[in-house]
N, CA, C and O atoms as a GROMACS GRO file, in nm:
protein
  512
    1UNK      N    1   0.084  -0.118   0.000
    1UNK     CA    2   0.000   0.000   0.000
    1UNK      C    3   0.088   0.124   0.000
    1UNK      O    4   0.190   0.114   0.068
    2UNK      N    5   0.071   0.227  -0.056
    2UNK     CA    6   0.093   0.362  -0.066
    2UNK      C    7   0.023   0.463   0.005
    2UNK      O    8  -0.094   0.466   0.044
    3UNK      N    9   0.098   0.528   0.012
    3UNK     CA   10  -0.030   0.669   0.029
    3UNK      C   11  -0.119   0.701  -0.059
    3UNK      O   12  -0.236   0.707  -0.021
    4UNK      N   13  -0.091   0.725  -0.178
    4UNK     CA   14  -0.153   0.766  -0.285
    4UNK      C   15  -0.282   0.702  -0.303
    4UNK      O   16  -0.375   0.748  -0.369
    5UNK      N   17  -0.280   0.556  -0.218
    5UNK     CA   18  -0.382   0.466  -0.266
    5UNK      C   19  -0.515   0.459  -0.115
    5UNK      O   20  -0.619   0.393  -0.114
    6UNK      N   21  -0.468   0.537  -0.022
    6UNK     CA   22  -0.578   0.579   0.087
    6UNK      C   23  -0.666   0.670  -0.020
    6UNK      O   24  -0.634   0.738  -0.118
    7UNK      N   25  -0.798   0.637   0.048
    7UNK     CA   26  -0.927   0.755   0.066
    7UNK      C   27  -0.953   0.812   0.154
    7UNK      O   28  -0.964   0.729   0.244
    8UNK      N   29  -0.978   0.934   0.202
    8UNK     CA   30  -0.999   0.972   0.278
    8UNK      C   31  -1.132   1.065   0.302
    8UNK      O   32  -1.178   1.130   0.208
    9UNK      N   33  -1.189   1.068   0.424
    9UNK     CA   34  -1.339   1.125   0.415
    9UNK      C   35  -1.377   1.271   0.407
    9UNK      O   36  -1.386   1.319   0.520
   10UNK      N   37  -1.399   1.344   0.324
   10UNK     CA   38  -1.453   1.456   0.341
   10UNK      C   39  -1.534   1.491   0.439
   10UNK      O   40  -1.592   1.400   0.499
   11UNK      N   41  -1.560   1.662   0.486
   11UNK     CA   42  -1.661   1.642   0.586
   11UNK      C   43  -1.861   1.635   0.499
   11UNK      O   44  -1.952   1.613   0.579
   12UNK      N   45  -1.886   1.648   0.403
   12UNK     CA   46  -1.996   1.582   0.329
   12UNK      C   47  -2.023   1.439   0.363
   12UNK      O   48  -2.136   1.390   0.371
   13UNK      N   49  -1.934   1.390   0.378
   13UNK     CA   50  -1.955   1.180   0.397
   13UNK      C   51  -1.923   1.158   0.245
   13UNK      O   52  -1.980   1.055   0.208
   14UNK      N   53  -1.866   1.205   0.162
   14UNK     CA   54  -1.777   1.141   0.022
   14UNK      C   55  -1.658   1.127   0.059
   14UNK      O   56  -1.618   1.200   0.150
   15UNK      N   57  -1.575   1.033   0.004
   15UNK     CA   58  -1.408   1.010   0.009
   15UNK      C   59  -1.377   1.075  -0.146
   15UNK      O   60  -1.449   1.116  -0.237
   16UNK      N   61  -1.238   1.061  -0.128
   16UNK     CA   62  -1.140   1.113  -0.226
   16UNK      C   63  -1.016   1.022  -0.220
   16UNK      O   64  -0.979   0.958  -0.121
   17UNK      N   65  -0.961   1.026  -0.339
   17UNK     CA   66  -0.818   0.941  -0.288
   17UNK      C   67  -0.681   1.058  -0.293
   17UNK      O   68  -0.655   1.140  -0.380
   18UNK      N   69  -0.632   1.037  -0.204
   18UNK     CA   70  -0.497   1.126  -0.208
   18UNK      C   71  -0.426   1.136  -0.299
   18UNK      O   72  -0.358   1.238  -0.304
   19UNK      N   73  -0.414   1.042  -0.398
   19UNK     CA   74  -0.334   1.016  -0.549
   19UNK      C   75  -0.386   1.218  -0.612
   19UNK      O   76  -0.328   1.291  -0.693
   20UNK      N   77  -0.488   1.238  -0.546
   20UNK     CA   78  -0.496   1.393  -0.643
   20UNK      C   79  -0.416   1.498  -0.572
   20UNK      O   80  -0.421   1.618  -0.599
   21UNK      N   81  -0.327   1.431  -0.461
   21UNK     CA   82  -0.213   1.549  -0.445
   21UNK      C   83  -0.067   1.494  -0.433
   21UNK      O   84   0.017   1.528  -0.350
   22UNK      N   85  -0.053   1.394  -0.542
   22UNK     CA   86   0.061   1.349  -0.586
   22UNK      C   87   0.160   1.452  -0.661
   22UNK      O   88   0.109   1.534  -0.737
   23UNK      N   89   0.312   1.450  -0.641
   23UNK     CA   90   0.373   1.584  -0.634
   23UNK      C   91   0.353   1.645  -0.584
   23UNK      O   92   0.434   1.733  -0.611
   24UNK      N   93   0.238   1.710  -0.448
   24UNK     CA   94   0.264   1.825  -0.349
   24UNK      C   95   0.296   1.710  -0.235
   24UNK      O   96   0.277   1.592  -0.206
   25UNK      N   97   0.381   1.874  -0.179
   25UNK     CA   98   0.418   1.822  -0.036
   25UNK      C   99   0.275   1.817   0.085
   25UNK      O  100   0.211   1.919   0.106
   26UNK      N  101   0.256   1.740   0.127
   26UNK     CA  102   0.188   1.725   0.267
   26UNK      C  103   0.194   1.696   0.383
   26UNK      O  104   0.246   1.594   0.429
   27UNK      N  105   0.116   1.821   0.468
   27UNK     CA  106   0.126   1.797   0.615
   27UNK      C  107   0.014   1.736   0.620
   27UNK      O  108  -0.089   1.757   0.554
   28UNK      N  109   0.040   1.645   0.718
   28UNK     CA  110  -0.107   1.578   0.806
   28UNK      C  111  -0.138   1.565   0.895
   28UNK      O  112  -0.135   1.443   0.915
   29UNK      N  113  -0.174   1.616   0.982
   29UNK     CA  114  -0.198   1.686   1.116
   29UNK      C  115  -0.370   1.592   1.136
   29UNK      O  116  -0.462   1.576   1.056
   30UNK      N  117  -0.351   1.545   1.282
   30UNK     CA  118  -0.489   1.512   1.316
   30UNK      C  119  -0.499   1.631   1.500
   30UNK      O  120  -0.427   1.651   1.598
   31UNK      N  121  -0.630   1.677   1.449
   31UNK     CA  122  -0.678   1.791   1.526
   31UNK      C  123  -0.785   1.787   1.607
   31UNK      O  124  -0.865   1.695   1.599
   32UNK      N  125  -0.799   1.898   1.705
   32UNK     CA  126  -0.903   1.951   1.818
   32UNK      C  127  -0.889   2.049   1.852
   32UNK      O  128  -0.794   2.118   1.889
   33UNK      N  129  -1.092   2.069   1.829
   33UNK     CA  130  -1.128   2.191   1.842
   33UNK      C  131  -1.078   2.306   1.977
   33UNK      O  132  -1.041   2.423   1.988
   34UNK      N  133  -1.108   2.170   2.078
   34UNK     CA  134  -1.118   2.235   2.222
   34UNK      C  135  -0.995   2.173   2.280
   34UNK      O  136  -1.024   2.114   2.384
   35UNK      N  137  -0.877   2.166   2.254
   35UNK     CA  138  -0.759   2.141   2.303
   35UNK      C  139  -0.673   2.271   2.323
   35UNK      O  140  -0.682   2.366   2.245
   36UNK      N  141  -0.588   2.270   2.433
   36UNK     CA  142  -0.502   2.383   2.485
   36UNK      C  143  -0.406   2.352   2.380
   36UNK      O  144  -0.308   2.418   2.414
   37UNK      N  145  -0.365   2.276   2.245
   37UNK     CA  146  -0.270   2.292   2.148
   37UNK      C  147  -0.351   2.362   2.006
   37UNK      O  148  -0.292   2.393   1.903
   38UNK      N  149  -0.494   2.376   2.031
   38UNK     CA  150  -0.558   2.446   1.922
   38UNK      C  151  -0.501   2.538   1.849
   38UNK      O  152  -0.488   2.547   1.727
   39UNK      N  153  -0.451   2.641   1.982
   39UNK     CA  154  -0.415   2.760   1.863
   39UNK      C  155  -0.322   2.760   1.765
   39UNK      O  156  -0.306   2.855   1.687
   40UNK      N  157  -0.234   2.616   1.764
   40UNK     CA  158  -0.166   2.608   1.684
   40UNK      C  159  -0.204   2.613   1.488
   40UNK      O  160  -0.137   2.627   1.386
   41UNK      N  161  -0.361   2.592   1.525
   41UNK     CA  162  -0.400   2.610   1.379
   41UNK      C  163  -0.366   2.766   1.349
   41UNK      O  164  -0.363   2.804   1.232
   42UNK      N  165  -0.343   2.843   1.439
   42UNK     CA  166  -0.272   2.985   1.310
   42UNK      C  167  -0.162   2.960   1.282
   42UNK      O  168  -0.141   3.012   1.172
   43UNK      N  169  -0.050   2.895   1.327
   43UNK     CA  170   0.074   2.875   1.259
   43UNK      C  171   0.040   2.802   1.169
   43UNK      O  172   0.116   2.837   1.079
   44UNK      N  173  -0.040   2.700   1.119
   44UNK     CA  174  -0.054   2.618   1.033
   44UNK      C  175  -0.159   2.692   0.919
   44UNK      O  176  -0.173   2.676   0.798
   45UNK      N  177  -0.191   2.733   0.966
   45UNK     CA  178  -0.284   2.871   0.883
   45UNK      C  179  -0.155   2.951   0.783
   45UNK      O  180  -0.136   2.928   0.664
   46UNK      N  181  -0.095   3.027   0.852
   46UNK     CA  182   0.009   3.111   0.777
   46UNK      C  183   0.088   3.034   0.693
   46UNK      O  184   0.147   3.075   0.593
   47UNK      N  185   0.089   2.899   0.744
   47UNK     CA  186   0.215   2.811   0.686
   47UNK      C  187   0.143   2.770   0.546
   47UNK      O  188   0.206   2.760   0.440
   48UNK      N  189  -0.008   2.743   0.560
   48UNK     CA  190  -0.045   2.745   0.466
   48UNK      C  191  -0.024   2.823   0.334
   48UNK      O  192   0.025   2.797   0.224
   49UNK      N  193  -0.090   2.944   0.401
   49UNK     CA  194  -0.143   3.053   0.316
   49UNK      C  195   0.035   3.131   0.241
   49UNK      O  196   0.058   3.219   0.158
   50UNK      N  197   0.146   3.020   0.346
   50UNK     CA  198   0.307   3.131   0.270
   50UNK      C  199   0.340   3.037   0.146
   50UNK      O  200   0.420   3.080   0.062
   51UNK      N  201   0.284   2.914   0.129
   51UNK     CA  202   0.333   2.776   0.037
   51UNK      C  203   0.220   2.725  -0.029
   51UNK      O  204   0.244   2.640  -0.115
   52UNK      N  205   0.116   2.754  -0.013
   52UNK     CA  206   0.019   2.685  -0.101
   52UNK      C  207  -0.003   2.666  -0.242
   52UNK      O  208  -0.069   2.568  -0.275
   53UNK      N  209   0.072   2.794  -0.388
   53UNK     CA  210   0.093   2.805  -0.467
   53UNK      C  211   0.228   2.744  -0.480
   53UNK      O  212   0.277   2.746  -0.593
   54UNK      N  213   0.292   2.695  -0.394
   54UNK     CA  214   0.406   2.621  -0.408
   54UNK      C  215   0.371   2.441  -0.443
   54UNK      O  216   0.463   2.391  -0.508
   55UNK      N  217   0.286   2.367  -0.419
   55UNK     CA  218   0.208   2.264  -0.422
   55UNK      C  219   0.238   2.201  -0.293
   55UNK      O  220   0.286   2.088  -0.296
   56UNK      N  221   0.211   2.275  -0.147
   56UNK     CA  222   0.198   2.235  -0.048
   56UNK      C  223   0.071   2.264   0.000
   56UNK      O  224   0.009   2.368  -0.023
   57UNK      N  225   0.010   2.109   0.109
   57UNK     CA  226  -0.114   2.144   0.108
   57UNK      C  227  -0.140   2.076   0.323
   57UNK      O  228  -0.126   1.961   0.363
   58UNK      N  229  -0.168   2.172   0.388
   58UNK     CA  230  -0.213   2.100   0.484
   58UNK      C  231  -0.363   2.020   0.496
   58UNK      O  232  -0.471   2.078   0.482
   59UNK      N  233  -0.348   1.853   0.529
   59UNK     CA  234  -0.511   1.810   0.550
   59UNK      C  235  -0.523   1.793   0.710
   59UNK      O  236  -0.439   1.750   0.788
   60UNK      N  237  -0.625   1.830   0.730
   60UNK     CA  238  -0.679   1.850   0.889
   60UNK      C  239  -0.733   1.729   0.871
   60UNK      O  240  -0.754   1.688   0.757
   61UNK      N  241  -0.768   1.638   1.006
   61UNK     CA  242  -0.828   1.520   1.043
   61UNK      C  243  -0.872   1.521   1.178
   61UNK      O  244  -0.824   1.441   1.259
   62UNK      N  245  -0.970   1.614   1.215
   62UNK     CA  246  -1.032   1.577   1.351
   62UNK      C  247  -1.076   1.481   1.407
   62UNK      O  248  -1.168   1.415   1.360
   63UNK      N  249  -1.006   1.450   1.542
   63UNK     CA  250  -1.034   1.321   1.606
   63UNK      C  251  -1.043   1.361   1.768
   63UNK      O  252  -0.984   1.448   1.833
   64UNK      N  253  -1.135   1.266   1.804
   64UNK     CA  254  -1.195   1.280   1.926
   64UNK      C  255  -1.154   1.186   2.056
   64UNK      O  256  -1.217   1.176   2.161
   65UNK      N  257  -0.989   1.100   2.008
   65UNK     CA  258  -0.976   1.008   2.090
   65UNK      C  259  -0.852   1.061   2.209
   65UNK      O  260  -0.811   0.975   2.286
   66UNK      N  261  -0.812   1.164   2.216
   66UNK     CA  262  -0.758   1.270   2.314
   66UNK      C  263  -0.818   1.326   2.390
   66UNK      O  264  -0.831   1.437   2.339
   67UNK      N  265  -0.884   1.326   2.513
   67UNK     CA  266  -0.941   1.360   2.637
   67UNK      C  267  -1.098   1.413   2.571
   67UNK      O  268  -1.159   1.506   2.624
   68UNK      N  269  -1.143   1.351   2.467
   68UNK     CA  270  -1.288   1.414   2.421
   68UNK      C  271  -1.298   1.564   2.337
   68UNK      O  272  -1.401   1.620   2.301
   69UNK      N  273  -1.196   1.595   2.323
   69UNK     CA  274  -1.174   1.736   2.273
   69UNK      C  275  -1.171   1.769   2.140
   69UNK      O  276  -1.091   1.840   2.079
   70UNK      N  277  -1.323   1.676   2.081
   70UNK     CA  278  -1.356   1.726   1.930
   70UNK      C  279  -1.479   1.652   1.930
   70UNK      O  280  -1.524   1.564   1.856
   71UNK      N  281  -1.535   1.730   2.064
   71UNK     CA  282  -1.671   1.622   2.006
   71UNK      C  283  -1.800   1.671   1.904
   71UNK      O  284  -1.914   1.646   1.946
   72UNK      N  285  -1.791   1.723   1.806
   72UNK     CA  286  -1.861   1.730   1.717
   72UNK      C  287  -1.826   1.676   1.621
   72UNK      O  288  -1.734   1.595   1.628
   73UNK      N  289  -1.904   1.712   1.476
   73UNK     CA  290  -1.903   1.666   1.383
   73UNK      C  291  -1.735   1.702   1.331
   73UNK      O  292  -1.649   1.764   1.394
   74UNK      N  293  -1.727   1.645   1.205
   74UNK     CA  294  -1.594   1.748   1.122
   74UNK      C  295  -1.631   1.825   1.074
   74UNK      O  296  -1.557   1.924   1.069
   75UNK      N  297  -1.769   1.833   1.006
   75UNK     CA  298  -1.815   1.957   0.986
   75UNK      C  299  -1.836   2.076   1.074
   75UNK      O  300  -1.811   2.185   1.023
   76UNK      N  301  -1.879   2.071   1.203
   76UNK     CA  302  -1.882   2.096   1.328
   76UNK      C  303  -1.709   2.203   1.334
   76UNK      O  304  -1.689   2.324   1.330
   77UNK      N  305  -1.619   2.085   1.344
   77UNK     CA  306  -1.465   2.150   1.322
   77UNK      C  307  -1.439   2.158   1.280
   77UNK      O  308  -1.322   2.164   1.317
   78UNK      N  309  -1.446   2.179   1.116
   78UNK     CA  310  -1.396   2.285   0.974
   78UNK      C  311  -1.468   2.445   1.021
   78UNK      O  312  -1.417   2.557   1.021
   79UNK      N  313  -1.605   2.400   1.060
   79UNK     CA  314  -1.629   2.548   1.057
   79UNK      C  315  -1.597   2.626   1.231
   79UNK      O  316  -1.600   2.747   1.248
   80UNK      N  317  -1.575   2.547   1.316
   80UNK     CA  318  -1.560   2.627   1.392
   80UNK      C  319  -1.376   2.661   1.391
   80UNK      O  320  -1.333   2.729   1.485
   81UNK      N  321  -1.291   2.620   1.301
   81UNK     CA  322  -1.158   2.632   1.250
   81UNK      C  323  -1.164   2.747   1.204
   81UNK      O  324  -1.124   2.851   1.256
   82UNK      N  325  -1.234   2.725   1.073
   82UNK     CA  326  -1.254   2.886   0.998
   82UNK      C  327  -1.301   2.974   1.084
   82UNK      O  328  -1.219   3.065   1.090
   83UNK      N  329  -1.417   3.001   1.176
   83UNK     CA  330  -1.443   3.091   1.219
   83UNK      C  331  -1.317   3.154   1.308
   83UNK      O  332  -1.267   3.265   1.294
   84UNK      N  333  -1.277   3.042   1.411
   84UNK     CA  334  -1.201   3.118   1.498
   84UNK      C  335  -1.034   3.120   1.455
   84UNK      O  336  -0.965   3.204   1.513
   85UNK      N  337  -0.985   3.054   1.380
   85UNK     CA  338  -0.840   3.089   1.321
   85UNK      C  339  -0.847   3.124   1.155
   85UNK      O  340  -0.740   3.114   1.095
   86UNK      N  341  -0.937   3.153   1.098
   86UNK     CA  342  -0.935   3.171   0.956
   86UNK      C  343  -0.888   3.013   0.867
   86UNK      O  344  -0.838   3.016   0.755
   87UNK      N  345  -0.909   2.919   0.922
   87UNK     CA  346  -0.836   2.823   0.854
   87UNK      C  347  -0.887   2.783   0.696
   87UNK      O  348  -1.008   2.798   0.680
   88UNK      N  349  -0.827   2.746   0.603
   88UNK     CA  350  -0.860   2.731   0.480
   88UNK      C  351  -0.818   2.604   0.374
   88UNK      O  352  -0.842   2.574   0.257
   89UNK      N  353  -0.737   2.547   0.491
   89UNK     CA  354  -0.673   2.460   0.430
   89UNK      C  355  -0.785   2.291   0.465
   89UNK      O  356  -0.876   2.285   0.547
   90UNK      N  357  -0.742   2.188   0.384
   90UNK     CA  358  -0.844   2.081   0.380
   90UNK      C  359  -0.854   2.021   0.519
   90UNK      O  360  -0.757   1.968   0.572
   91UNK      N  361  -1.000   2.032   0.588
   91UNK     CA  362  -1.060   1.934   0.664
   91UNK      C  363  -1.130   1.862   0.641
   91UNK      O  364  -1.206   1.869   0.545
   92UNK      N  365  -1.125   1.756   0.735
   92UNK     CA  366  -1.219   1.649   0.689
   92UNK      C  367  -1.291   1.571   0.813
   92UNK      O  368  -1.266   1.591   0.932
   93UNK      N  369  -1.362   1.501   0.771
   93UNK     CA  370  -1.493   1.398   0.847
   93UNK      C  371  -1.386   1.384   0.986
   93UNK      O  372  -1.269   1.420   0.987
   94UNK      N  373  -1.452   1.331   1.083
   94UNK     CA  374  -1.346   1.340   1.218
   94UNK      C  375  -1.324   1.178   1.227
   94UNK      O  376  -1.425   1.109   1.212
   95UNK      N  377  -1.210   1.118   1.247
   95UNK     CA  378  -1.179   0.982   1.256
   95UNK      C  379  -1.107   0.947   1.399
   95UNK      O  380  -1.075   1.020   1.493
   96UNK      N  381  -1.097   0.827   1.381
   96UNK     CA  382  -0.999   0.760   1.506
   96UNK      C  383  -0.866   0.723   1.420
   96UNK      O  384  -0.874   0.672   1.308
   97UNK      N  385  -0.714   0.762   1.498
   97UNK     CA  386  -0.607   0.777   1.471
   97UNK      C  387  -0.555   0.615   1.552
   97UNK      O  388  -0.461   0.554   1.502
   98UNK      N  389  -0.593   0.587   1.616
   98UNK     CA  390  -0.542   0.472   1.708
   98UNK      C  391  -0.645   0.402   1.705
   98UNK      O  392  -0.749   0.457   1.668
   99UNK      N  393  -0.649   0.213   1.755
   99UNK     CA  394  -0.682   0.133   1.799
   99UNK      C  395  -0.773   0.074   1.712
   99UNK      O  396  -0.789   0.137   1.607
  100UNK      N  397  -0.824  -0.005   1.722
  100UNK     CA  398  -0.858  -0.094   1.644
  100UNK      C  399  -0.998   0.023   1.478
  100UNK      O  400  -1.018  -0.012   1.361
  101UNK      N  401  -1.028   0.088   1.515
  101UNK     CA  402  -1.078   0.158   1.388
  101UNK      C  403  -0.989   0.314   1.364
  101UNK      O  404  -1.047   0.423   1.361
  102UNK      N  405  -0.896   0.303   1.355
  102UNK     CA  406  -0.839   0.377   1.318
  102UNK      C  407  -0.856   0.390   1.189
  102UNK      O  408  -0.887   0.280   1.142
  103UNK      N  409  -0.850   0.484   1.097
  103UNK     CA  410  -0.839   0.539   0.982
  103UNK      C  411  -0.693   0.427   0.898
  103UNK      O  412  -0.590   0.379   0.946
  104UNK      N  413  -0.731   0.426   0.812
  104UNK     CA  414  -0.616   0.317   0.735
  104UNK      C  415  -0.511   0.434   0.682
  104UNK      O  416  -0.391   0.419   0.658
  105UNK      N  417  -0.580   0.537   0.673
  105UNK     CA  418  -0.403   0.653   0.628
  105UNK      C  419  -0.352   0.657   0.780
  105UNK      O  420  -0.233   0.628   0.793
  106UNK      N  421  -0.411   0.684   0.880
  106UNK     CA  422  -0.308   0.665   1.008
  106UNK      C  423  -0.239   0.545   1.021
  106UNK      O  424  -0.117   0.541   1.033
  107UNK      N  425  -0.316   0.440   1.021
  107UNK     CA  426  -0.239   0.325   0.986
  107UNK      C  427  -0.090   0.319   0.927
  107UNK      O  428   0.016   0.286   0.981
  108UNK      N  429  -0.127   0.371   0.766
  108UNK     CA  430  -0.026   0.361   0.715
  108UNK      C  431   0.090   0.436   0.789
  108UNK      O  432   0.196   0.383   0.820
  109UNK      N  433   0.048   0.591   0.817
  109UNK     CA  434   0.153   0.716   0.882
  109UNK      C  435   0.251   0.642   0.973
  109UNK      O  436   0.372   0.663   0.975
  110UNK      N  437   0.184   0.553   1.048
  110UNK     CA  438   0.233   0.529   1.205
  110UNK      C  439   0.334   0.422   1.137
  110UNK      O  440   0.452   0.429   1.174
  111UNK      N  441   0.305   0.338   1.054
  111UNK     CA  442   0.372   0.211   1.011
  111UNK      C  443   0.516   0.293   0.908
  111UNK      O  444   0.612   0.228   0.866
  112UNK      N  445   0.498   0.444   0.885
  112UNK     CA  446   0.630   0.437   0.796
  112UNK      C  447   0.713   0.542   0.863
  112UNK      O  448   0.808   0.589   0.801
  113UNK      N  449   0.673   0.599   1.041
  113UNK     CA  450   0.732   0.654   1.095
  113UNK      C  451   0.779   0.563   1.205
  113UNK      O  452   0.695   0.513   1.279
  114UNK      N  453   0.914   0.536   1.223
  114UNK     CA  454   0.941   0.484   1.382
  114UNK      C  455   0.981   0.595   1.485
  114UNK      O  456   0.956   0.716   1.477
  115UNK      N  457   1.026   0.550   1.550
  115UNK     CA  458   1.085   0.633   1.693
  115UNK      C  459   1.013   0.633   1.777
  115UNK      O  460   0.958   0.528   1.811
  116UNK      N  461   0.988   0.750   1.839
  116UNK     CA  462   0.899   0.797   1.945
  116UNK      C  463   0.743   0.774   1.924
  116UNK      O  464   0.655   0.806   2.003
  117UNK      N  465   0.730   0.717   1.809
  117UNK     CA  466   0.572   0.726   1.775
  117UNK      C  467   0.539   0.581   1.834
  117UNK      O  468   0.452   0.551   1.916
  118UNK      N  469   0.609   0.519   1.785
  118UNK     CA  470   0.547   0.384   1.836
  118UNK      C  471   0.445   0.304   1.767
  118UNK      O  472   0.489   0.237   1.674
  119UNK      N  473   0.356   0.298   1.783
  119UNK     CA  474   0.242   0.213   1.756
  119UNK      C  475   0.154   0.305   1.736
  119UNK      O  476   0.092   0.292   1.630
  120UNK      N  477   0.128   0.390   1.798
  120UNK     CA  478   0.005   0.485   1.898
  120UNK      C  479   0.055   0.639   1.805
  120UNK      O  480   0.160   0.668   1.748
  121UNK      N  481  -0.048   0.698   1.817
  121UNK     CA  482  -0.095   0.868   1.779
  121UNK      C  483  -0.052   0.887   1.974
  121UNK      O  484  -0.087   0.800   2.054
  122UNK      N  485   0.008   0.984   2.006
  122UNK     CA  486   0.007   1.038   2.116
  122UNK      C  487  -0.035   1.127   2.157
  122UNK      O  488  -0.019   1.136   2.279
  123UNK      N  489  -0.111   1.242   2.090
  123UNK     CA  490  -0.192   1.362   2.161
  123UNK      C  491  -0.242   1.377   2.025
  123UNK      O  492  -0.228   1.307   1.925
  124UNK      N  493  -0.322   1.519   2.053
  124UNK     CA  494  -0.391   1.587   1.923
  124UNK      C  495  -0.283   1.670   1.860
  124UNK      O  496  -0.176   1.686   1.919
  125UNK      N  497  -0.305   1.720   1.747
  125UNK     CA  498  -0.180   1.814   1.671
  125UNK      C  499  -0.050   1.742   1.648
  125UNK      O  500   0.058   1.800   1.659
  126UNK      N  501  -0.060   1.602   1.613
  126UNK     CA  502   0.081   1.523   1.562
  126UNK      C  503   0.057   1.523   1.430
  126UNK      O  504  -0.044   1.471   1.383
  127UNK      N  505   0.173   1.596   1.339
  127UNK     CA  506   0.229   1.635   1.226
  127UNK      C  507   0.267   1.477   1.156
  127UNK      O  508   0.266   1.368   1.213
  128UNK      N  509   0.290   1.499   1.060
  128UNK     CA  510   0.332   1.402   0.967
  128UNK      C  511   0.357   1.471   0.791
  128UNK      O  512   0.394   1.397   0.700
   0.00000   0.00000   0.00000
């Protein structure tokens, strides 16, 4: 398996396959709304908005398996992103990063990073 060959969920309930951002660089960040690391979506905001015509693209992945701190929809946290940090860059449907239904692109992430990661997603706002 590849990356290219994950789908991943929009917040509508359609997938997409990542193969349509083959040649850009990507961050992949899984997120929360109501976490004390939130505000980090304005650095990731700017980081966006300084590289995006460059073919870099951040995808957001809200997940709720960090102390409960995304419990709405993803739609829910795209828009409360945009409202309160201007965010613009791709969110999507909210998933599980760990344990037995984890998302199969985390899957993959965790399986082609070692070190400190381990097995496990360890908080909200882990980059990739």
């Amino acid at each position: 398996m590849h990356l290219y060959d994950i789908e991943v969920p929009k917040i509508d309930g359609s997938t997409y396959p990542l193969s349509q951002y083959k040649g850009d660089v990507l961050l992949i960040v899984n997120t929360a709304s109501e976490c004390g690391l939130t505000p980090q979506f304005e650095g990731l905001q700017k980081l966006y908005d300084t590289y995006r015509d460059k073919g870099f693209t951040i995808l957001g992945f809200p997940s709720n398996q960090f102390g409960k701190q995304e419990p709405g929809s993803g739609k829910e946290a795209a828009t409360n992103c945009q409202l309160n940090y201007g965010v613009t860059f791709p969110m999507h449907e909210k998933i599980e990063v760990n344990g037995d239904n984890a998302h199969p692109l985390y899957n993959y992430l965790k399986s082609q990073k070692s070190g400190i990661f381990g097995d496990k997603i360890k908080w909200n706002f882990t980059k990739f």
